[in-house]
N, C-alpha and C positions, 0 to 999 in steps of 0.2 A: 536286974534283968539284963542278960547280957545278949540277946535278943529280939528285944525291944521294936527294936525302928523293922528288923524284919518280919515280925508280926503285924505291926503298924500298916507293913505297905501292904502286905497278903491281904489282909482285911477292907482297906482301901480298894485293891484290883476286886477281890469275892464281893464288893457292893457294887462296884462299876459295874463289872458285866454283868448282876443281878438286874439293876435298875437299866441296865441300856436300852432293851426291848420297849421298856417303858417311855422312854422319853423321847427313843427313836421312833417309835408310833407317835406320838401325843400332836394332834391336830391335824392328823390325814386324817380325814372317813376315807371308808371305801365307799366303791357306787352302787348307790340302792339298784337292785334287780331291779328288770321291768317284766314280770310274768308273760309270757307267751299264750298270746288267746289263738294262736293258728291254728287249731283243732280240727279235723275235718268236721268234726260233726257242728263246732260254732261256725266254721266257712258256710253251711250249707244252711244256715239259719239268715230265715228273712229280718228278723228282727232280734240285735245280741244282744240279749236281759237277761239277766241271772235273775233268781229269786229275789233280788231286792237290788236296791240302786249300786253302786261299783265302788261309792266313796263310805256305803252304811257296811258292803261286804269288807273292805278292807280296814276297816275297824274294827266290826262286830262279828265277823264271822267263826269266832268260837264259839262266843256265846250262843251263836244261833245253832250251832251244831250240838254245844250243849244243851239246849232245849228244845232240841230237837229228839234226840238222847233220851233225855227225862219222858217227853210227853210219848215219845213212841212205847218206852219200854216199861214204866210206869201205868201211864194211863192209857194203853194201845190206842191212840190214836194216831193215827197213819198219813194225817193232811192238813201240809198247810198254806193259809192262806196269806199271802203275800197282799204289802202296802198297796199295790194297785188291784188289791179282789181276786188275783190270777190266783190256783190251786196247785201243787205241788205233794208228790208223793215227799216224804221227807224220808230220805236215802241217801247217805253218802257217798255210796257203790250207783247207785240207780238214776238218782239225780246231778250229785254236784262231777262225781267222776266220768256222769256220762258224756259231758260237755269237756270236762277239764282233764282228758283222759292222759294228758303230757306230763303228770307229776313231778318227774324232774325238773324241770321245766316251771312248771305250774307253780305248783306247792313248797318241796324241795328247796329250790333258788332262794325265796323269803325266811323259809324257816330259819335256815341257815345264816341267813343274812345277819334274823333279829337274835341269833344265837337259842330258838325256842326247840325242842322236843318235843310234837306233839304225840299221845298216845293214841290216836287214832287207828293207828295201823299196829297196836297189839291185837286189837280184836279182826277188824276188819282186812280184805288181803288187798295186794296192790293192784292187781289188775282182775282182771273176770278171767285170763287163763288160766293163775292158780288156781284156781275155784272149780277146772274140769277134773 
């Protein structure tokens, strides 16, 4: 092989700068988002409650949309009832966007954060203007 040591080294730099990204991240996080509740419509609210507590929404809030989902479109049923008794139309557009109308902001920021896609908004549109 006559060369050797210059394949050696190509292969050498072609891993380096492969793996750099890699290592040059390894042990930064970034800074978790802090969602944005300034909404006018949560400003002008006496009391700010989501349909369930703030620590059960940011853990379980798919699933509740997922069963939300099912029980509307399945079983039309159109209402639900919340851990403290409160009723709630269950609406993505209706309920949680009407509050949380800053998406970018709101939603957007986390998804991205956790690196998630949600399909939410294949069906559903983003604001109530598309929708004229």
């Amino acid at each position: 092989m006559y060369n050797g040591g210059k394949i050696i080294v190509g292969i050498a730099i072609f891993v380096g700068l492969f793996v750099f990204p890699i290592f040059y991240n390894m042990g930064k996080p970034s800074a978790m988002p802090e969602p944005k509740l300034d909404t006018p419509v949560i400003n002008q609210l006496d009391e700010k409650r989501c349909v369930e507590s703030a620590d059960y929404m940011r853990a379980n809030h798919m699933q509740l949309l997922d069963e939300w989902r099912d029980s509307v479109l399945r079983d039309g049923n159109f209402v639900y009832e919340s851990s403290n008794g409160k009723k709630y139309v269950m609406s993505l557009q209706n309920t949680c966007m009407h509050c949380h109308s800053n998406k970018k902001e709101f939603c957007d920021s986390c998804h991205t954060y956790a690196n998630v896609k949600p399909y939410c908004w294949s069906c559903h549109l983003e604001s109530k203007e598309k929708a004229l």
